[in-house]
N, C-alpha and C positions, 0 to 999 in steps of 0.2 A: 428357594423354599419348597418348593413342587418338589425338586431332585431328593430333598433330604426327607420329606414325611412321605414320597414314594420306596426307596431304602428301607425305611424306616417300615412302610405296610409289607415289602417282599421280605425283610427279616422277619416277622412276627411272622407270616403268611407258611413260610420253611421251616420256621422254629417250631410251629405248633404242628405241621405234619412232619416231624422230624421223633416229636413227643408222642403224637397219635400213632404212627408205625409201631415205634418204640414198646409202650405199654400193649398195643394188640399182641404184637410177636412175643413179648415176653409173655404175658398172660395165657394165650389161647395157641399158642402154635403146637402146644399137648409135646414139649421136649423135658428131658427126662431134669430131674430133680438137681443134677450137678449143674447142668448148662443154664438151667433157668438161673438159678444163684448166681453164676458166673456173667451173665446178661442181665440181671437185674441190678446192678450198680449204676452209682455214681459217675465214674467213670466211662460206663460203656453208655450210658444217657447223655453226658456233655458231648460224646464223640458222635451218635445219632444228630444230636441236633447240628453241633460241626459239619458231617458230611450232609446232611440236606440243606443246609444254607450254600454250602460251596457246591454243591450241586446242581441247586437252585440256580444262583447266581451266574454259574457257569454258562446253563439251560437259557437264560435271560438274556446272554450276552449273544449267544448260536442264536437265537431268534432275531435277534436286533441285525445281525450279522446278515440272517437268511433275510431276513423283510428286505434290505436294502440290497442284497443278491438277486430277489425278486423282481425288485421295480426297475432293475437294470437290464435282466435279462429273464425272461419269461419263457424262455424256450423251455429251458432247463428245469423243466418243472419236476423231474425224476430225482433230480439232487436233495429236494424237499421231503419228497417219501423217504429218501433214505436216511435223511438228516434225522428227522420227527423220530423212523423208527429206531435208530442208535438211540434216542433221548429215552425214546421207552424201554431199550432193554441196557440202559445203562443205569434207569431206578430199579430194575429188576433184578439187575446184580448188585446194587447195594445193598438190599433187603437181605439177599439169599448171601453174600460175603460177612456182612452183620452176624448173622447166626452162624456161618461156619466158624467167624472168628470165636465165636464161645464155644463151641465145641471143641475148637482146635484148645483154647485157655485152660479147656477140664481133662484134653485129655482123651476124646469121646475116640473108641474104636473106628467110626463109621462118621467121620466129620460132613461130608457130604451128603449125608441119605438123610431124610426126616420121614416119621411116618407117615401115613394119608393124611390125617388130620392137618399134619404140618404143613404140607406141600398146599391145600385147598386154604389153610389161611393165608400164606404166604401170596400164594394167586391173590388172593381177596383184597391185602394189602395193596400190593402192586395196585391192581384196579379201581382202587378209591384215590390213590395216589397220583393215576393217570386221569381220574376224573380230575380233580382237584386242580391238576398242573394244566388239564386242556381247557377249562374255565378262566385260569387267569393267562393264557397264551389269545384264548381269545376275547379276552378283555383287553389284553395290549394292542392287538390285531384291528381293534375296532376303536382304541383312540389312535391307531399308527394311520388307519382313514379314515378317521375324521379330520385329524390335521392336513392332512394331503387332502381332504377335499375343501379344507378351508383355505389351503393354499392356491388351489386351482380356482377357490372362488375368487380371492385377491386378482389372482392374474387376469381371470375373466374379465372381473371389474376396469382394471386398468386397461384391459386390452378393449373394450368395451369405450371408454371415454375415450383413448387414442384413434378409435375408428372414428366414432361421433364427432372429437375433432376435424380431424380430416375431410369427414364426410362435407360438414359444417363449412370448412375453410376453401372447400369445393364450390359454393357456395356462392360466394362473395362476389360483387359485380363485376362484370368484365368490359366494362363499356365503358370505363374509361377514357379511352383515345377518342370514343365519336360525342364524348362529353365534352373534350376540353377543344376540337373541332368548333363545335356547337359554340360555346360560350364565345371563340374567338371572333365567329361571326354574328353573334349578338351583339359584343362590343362594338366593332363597327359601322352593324346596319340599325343595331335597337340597344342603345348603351343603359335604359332606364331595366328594359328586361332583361339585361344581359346582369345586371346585378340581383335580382330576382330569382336569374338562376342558379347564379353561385350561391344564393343562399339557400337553396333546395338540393344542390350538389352537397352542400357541407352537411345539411342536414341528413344526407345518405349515410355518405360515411363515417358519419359519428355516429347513427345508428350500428350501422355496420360494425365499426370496431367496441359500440361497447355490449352488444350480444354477442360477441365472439366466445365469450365464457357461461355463457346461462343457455343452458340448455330447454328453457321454456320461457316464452313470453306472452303478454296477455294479447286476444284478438285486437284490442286498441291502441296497442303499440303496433301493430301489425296494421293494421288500416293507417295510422298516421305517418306512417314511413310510407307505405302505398301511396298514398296523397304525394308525395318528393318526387317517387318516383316514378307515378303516371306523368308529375307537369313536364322533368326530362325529358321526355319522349314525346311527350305533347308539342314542345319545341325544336328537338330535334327533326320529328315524323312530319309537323303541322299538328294542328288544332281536328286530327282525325281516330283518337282512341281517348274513349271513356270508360269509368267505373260506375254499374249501378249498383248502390248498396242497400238491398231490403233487410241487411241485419237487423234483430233489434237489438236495442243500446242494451238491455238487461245481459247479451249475450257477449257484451263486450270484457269481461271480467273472465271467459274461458280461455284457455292456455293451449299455445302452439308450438313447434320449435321454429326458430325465429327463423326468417327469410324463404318462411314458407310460401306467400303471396307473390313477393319477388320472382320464386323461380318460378312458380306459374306463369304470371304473367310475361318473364323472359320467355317463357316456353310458349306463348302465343305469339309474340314478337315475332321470334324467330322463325314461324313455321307456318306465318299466314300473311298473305298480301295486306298491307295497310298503306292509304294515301285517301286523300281527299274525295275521291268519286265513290272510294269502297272504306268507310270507317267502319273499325271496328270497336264492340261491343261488351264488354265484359259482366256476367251479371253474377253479383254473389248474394246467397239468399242461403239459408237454413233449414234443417230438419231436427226436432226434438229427440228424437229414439232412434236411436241411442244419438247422442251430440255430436252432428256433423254442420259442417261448413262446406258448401256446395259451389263451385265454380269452374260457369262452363262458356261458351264461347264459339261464335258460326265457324264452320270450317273454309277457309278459304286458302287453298294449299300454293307454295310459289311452285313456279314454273320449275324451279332449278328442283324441287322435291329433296328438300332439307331434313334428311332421317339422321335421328340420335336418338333419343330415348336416354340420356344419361341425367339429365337434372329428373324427373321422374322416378326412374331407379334408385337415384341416391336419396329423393325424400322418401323412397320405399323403408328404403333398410333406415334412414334418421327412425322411423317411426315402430318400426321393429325394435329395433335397440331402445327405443326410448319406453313404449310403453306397447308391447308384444301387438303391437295390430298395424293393421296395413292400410292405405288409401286404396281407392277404388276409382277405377279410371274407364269409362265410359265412352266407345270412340264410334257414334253414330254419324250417317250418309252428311249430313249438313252442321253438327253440332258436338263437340267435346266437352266432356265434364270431367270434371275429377272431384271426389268426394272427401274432404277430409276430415279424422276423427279431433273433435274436440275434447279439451280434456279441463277436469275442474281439479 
């Protein structure tokens, strides 16, 4: 439907400056009385409009041609001055061929030569002509990108979730093996809490697998999966890492991308001594302006100096992509924070 009421505005669009040349040239181009009659027909009027629609059309088609000549190869940008200017002096010989063809039809001594007057309208034509055609060349020009940038926004889009993915699937717990260790030796030495745990296990990874597709979830699904997976580790480690929560509850309806607490706390896990003589402390607490979630943690580094920085970086960029802003990571003599943006 687009295709055929587009046709349908470049024929009207050709026809009427095919009709506008037409009548100037005849009327004011000051040619002598036999040519004018001989140009003022019937005839020589269908064939005005004729050659600017297939002219037109032609015109329309060398653009389409050059746009997509362009987006391939951009060096070549001199082919374009030369294309454009062909375009221009090929309306400039239909005007000026139009009138010799009636001089030629009468007869005229001097079918090529027109007086002053003639040549300055002829010019004037031409140049309204050239107006007319570089307005609608860049009106194609400018729906030819906007669709290429609404395709690039598609692609952005999708390339956008396909990272978030990733990032995401990055994510997911990897503690597995010293989980199903743990459990095996519950079973044997503590069979009541060894069932306890697997139901705190399950409850991980059903968490785990049904945020896999939501990109935001609220702080209280986020604290109640926290709860699973400090008691793991509570079991695993001993009864030596807590969570203090000075949230308040009204703040628990703000939105995070999920498994954000998890990786933090993996990231304390892994990067500070914990056992019974040295417990560790985790304290999370809030700031109103703008809506952050605060969580930080004594430093206590292992011996073996465990550097990565890659669960940090990946909720860097979650947090980029998701909602253009960045956490904020805090790395004092005795104490690490990380600060992250809440969102409603």
């Amino acid at each position: 439907m687009n295709i055929k009421l587009n046709r349908i505005s470049y024929s009207a669009l050709f026809s009427g400056l095919g009709v506008f040349s037409f009548f100037l040239l005849a009327n004011y181009a000051e040619l002598s009385d036999r040519v004018s009659d001989a140009l003022y027909s019937v005839g020589m009027f269908l064939f005005f409009i004729l050659a600017f629609n297939l002219l037109g059309y032609s015109t329309i088609r060398l653009t389409t041609w050059v746009d997509n000549q362009y987006s391939v190869n951009i060096h070549r940008r001199w082919k374009l001055i030369f294309i454009y200017t062909m375009v221009m002096l090929m309306f400039f010989l239909l005007n000026y061929g139009l009138l010799v063809t009636a001089k030629f039809l009468v007869g005229a001594s001097h079918p090529f030569v027109f007086p002053n007057g003639g040549w300055r309208i002829l010019i004037l034509v031409w140049l309204v002509e050239l107006v007319i055609l570089g307005l609608l060349l860049a009106n194609r020009s400018m729906q030819h990108t906007l669709k290429l940038q609404k395709q690039a926004a598609a692609l952005q889009e999708e390339n956008n979730i396909a990272r978030y993915t990733a990032l995401q699937n990055q994510l997911n717990p990897h503690f597995l093996f010293n989980s199903l260790n743990t459990l095996i030796s519950e079973i044997r030495y503590n069979p009541k809490n060894a069932e306890l745990f697997t139901q705190h296990l399950s409850d991980v990874y059903r968490y785990t697998l049904q945020c896999q597709n939501q990109r935001l979830v609220t702080l209280q699904d986020e604290l109640g999966f926290l709860d699973s997976y400090i008691f793991l580790h509570q079991v695993r480690l001993g009864d030596c890492i807590y969570v203090h929560n000075n949230v308040p509850d009204e703040w628990k309806e703000m939105k995070m991308p999920p498994l954000t607490l998890q990786l933090l706390v993996e990231n304390v896990i892994k990067h500070n001594v914990i056992h019974s003589g040295k417990p560790m402390v985790i304290e999370l607490c809030n700031v109103e302006e703008p809506p952050t979630l605060i969580i930080c943690n004594p430093i206590r580094p292992k011996k073996c100096g465990v550097v990565s920085g890659m669960g940090l970086k990946n909720l860097s960029a979650r947090y980029k992509l998701l909602c253009n802003q960045d956490i904020v990571i805090e790395n004092e003599s005795d104490k690490f924070t990380v600060k992250i943006p809440l969102l409603s």
